[in-house]
C-alpha positions in Angstrom: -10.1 -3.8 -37.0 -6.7 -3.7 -35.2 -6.2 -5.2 -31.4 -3.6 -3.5 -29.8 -2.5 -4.8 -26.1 -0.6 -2.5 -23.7 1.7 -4.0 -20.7 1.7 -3.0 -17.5 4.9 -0.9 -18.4 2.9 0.4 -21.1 0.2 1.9 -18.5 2.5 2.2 -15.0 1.5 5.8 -14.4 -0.5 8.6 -15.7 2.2 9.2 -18.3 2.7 6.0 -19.8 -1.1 6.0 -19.6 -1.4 9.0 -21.7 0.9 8.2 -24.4 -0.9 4.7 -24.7 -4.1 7.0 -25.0 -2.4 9.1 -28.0 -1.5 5.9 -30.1 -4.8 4.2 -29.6 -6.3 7.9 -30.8 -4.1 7.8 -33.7 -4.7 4.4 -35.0 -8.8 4.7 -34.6 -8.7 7.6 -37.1 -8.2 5.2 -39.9 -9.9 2.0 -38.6 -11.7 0.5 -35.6 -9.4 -0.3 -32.5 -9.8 -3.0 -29.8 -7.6 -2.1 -26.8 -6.3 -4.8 -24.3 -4.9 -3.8 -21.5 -2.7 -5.7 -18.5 -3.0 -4.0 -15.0 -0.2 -1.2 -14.1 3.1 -2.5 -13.5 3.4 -4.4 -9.8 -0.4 -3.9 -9.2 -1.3 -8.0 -9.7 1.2 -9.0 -7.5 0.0 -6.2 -4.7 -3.1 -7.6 -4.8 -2.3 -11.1 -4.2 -0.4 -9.6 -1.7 -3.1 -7.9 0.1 -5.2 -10.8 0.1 -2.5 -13.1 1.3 -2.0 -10.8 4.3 -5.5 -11.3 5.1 -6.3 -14.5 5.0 -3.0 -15.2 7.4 -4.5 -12.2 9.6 -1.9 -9.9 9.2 -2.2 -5.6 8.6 -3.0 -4.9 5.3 -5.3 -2.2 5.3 -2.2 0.2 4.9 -1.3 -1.2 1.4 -4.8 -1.3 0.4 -4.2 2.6 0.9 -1.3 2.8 -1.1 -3.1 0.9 -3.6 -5.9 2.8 -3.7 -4.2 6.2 -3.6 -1.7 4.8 -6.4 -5.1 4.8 -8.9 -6.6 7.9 -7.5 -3.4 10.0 -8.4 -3.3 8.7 -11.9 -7.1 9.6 -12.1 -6.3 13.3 -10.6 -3.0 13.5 -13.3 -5.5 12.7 -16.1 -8.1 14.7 -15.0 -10.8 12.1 -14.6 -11.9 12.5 -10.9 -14.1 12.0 -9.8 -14.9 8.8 -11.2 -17.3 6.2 -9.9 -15.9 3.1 -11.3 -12.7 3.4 -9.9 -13.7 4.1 -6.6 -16.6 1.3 -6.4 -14.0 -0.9 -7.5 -11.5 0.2 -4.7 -14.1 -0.6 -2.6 -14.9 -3.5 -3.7 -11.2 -4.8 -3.4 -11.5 -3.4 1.0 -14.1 -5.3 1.0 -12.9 -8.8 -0.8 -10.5 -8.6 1.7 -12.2 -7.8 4.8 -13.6 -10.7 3.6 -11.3 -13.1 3.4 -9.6 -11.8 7.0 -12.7 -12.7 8.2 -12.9 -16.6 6.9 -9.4 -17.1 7.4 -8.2 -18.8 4.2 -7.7 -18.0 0.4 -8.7 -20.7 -2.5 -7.8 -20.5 -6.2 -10.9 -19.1 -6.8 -10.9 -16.2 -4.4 -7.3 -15.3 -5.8 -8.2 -15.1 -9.0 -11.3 -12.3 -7.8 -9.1 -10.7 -6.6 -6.8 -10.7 -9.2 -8.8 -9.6 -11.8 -9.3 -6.2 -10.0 -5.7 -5.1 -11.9 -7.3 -4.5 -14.9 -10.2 -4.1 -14.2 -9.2 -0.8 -12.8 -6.3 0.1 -15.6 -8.9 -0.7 -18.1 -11.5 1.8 -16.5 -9.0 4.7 -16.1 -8.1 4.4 -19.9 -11.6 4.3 -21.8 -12.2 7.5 -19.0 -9.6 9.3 -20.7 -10.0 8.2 -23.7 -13.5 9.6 -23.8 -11.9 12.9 -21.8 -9.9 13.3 -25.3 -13.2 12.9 -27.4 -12.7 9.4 -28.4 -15.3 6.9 -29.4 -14.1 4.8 -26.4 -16.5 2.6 -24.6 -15.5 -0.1 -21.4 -16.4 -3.5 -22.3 -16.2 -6.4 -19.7 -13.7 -8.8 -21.0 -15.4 -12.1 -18.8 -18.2 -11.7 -20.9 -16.1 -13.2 -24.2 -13.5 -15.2 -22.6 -14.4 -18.5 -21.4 -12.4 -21.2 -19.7 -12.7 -24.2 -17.5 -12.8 -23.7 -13.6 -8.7 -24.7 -13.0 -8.3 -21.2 -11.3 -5.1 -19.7 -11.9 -4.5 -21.1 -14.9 -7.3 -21.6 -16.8 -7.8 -22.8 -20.0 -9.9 -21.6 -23.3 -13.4 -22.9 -23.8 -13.1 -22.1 -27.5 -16.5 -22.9 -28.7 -18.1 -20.8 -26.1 -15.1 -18.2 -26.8 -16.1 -17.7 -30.1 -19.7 -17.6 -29.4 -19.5 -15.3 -26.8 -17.3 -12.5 -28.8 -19.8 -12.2 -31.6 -22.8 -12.3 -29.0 -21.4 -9.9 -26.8 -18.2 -8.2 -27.8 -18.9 -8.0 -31.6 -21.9 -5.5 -31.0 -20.6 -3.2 -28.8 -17.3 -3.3 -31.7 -20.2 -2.4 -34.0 -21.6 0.6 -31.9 -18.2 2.4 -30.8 -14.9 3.4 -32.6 -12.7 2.6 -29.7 -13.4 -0.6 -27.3 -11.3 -1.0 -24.3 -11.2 -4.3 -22.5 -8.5 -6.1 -20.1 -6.1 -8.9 -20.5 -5.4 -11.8 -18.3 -9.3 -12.2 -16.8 -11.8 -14.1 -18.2 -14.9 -16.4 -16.8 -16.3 -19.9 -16.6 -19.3 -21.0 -18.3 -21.2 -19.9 -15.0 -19.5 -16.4 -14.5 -17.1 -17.2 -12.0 -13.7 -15.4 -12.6 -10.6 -16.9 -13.9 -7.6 -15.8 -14.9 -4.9 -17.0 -17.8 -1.9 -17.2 -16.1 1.5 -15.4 -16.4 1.7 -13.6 -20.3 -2.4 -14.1 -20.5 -2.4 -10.7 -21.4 -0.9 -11.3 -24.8 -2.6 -14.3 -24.7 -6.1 -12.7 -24.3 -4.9 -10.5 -27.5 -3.9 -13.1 -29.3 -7.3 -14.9 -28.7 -10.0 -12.0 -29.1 -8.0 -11.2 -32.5 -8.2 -14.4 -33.7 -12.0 -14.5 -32.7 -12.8 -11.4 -34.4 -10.4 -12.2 -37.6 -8.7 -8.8 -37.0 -6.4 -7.5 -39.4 -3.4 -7.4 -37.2 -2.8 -7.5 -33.2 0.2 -5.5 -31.6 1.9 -6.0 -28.2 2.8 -2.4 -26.9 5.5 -2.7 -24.3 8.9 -0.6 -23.4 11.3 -2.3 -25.9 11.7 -2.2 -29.5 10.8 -5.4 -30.7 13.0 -8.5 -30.0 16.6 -7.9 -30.2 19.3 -10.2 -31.3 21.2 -9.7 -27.5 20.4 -8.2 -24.5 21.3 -4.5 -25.0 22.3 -4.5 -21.2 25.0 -6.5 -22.3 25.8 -6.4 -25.4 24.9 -2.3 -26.4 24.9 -2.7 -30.3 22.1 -4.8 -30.4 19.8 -4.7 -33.1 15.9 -5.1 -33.1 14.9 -7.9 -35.7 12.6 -7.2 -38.4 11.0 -10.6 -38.2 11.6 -13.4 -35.7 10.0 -16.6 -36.2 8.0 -18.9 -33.2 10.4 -21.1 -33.2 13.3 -18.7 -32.2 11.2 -16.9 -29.6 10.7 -20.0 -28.1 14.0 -21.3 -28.2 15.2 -17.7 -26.8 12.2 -17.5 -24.1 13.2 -21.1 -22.7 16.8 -20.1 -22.1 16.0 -16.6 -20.3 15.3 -14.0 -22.7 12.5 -11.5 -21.8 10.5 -11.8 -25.1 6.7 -12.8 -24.8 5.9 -16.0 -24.4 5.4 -17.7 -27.7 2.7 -19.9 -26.8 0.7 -16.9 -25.7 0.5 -15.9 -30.0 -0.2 -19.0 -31.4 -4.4 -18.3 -31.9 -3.6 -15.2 -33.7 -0.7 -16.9 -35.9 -2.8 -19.6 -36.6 -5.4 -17.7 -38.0 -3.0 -15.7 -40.5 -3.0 -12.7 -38.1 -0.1 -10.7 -37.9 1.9 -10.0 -34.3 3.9 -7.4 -34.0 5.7 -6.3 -30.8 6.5 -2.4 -30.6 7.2 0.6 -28.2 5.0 2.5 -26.5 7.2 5.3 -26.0 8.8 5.0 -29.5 5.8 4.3 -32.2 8.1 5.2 -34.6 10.1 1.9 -34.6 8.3 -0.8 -36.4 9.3 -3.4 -34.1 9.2 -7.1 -34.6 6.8 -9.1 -36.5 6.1 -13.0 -35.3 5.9 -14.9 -38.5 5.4 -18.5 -38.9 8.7 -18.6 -41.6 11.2 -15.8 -42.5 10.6 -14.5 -45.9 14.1 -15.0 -47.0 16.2 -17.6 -45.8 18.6 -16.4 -43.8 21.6 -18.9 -42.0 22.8 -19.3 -38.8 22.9 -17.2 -35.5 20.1 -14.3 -35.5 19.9 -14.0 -31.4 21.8 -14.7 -28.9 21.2 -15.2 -25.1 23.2 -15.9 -22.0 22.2 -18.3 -18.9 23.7 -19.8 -16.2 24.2 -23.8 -15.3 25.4 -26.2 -13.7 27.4 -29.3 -14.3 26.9 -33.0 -12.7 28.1 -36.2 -13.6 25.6 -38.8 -14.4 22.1 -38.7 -15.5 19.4 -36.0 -14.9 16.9 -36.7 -12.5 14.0 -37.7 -14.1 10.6 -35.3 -15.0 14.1 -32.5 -14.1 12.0 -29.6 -15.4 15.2 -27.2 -15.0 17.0 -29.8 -17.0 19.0 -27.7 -20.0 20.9 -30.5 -21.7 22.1 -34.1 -21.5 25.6 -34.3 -22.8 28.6 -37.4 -23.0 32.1 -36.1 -22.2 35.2 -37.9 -22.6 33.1 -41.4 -22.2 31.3 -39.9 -19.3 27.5 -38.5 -19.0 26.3 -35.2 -17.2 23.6 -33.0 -17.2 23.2 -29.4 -16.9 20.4 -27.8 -15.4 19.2 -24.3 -14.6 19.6 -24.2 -10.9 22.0 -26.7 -9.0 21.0 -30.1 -7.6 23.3 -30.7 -5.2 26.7 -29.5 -3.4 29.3 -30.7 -6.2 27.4 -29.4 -9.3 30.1 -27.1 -10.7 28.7 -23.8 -12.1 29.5 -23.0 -15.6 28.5 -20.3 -18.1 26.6 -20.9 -21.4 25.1 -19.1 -24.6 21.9 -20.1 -26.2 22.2 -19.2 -30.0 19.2 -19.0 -32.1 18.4 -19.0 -35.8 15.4 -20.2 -37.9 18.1 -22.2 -40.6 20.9 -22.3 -37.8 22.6 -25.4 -38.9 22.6 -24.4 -42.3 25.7 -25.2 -44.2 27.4 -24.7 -41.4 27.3 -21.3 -40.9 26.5 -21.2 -36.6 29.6 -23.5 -36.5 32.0 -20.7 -38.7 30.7 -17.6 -37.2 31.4 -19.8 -33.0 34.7 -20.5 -34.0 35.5 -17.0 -35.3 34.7 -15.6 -32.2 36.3 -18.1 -30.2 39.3 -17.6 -32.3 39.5 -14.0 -31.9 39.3 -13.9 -27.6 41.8 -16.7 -28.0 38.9 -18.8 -26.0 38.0 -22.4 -25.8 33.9 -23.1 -25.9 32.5 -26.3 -26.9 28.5 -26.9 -28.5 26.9 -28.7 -25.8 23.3 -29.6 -26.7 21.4 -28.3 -30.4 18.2 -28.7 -31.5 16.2 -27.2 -34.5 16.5 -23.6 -33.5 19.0 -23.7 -31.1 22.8 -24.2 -30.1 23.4 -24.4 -26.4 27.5 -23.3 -26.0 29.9 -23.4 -23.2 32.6 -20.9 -22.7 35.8 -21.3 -20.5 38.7 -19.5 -20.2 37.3 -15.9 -20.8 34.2 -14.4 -19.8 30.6 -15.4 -21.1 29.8 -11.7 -21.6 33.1 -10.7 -23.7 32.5 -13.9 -26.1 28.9 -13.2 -26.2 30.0 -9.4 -27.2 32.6 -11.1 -29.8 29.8 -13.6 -31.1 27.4 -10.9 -31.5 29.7 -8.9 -33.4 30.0 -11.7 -36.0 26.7 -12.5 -35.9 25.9 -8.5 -35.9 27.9 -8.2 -39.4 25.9 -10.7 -41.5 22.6 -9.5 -40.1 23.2 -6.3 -41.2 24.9 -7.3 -45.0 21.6 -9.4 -44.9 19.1 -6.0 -44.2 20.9 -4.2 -47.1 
């Protein structure tokens, strides 16, 4: 049994929808397939939107529309209308927030009902079509397997009652259907009140129903290629990385990348289960895998990402959570932090570099100086850590070194793949 979880990219129109339909068909002729999918692209944040509107008491009944017709056009496009769910769930969502006009005021709890309507309704229109295809595809409630605590918002796994809960209620309906489709993100208290995971719980609800049903691998369908070792905006010869490792997508996450969130894997790596992040529109590419260690050891930079900062003398403030690095220059200390603290900080530009055995026999070190030496352009190491080198560039651009860097780096990556 395989999960595979699509992004709201993945499933933004009826399109992208279709195409996520064709891979899950695919992969369920040779084995059983849980799909997990996020709400289309921009829906959860329109529906917090809506309800925000009417607790304050302003119009929202016209986005509600939008919303509404947004679904209903995807249903028409795949041929699916009419179709109950969908419209007793848009329903539902007028009258949530008739609702909530009415009383005035929106709690955690009451955002997270509402939230949860996302994919609740991507979730519906995909097993429709699924079934329109002649799949084995049954809808499955996802708040019936995931349990949490009651901190709304940002609730956390009641793993006990997780794992009972899957083989009580998931596991059978896995055992009566080829295809199961379920949502991301949602899940329920021990009492059946909606909660929802936070930002990533998508992947993070993958992560967890694969490691509760000891699957034999979990994929996270999105719009790139796997993770690559730059940002192909920037840097156009990018490559996507066989394997990265937790440690580097944390290290890359924390300093700006857009890669998942690493924490939202860790039940599935823990339990042996592969990850592996691939394209929706090009199934082809094998992506990247998450692996706990690279199978070979490979040295110094494998990815490279640029952030801004900022400079002040003295020490950071403290509990500074956009605190980057501490550093001692020329006898003096000074912090550098993601987003300025004051009128003097002076702004600077930096490079995270990441590798699983970066500081191995200096290698990092060689391959920063090379490209320094080529652009004729002074940087300086600022903070390292296990998986990571933060650098500071002057005197030439941060994206021409991080081209130049990348080009080194780009070299023994690819003398490595042969």
């Amino acid at each position: 049994m395989r999960v595979m979880k699509f992004g709201g990219t993945s499933v933004a129109n009826a399109k992208a929808l279709q195409h996520a339909a064709h891979l899950v068909l695919c992969a369920a002729v040779n084995e059983q397939i849980l799909v997990v999918v996020s709400a289309f692209r921009g829906v959860t944040d329109e529906l917090l939107g809506l309800v925000h509107s009417a607790a304050r008491g302003q119009p929202w009944e016209a986005r509600w529309h939008a919303l509404a017709q947004r679904h209903r056009q995807v249903a028409q496009e795949l041929g699916i209308l009419p179709y109950q769910p969908l419209d007793e769930l848009l329903e539902y969502v007028h009258a949530y927030c008739s609702g909530v006009a009415l009383l005035g005021e929106c709690t955690p709890r009451m955002l997270d009902e509402i939230a949860a309507c996302g994919e609740l309704l991507s979730s519906h229109l995909l097993a429709a079509y699924l079934r329109c295809e002649g799949g084995d595809a049954e809808w499955f409630d996802v708040r019936y397997a995931i349990k949490t605590n009651a901190h709304f918002t940002a609730a956390q796994v009641e793993w006990q009652l997780t794992a009972t809960a899957v083989e009580t209620e998931l596991r059978p309906v896995l055992d009566r259907h080829r295809i199961v489709v379920t949502q991301g993100f949602i899940a329920s208290t021990r009492s059946g009140l909606t909660t929802t995971l936070g930002r990533g719980g998508s992947d993070y609800s993958a992560a967890i129903l694969g490691a509760c049903l000891h699957a034999e691998g979990v994929e996270i369908w999105t719009d790139v290629s796997g993770i690559f070792s730059a940002d192909p905006r920037i840097v156009p010869d990018a490559v996507s990385l066989p394997q990265m490792t937790l440690g580097e997508i944390a290290a890359l996450s924390a300093y700006g990348a857009r890669v998942l969130h690493p924490l939202t894997i860790v039940p599935a790596i823990e339990h042996g289960i592969p990850v592996t992040v691939r394209n929706t529109f090009e199934p082809q590419h094998p992506g990247t895998q998450i692996v706990d260690a690279l199978p070979e050891a490979q040295w110094g930079i494998r990815a490279l990402v640029g952030c801004a900062g900022y400079l002040q003398q003295g020490m950071p403030f403290p509990g500074d959570h956009h605190l980057l690095a501490s550093v001692h220059l020329r006898g003096e200390t000074y912090s550098i932090t993601a987003s300025p603290n004051g009128m003097a900080d002076q702004a600077i530009d930096l490079i995270c570099a990441v590798g699983e055995h970066l500081h191995a026999e200096g290698v990092a070190l060689k391959q920063i100086a090379t490209a320094a030496k080529q652009l004729s352009c002074r940087v300086q190491v600022v903070a390292s850590a296990r998986y990571c080198m933060l650098i500071r560039v002057e005197q030439c651009s941060a994206s021409a070194f991080i081209q130049a860097l990348h080009a080194v780096v780009r070299e023994q990556l690819m003398e490595m793949a042969k």
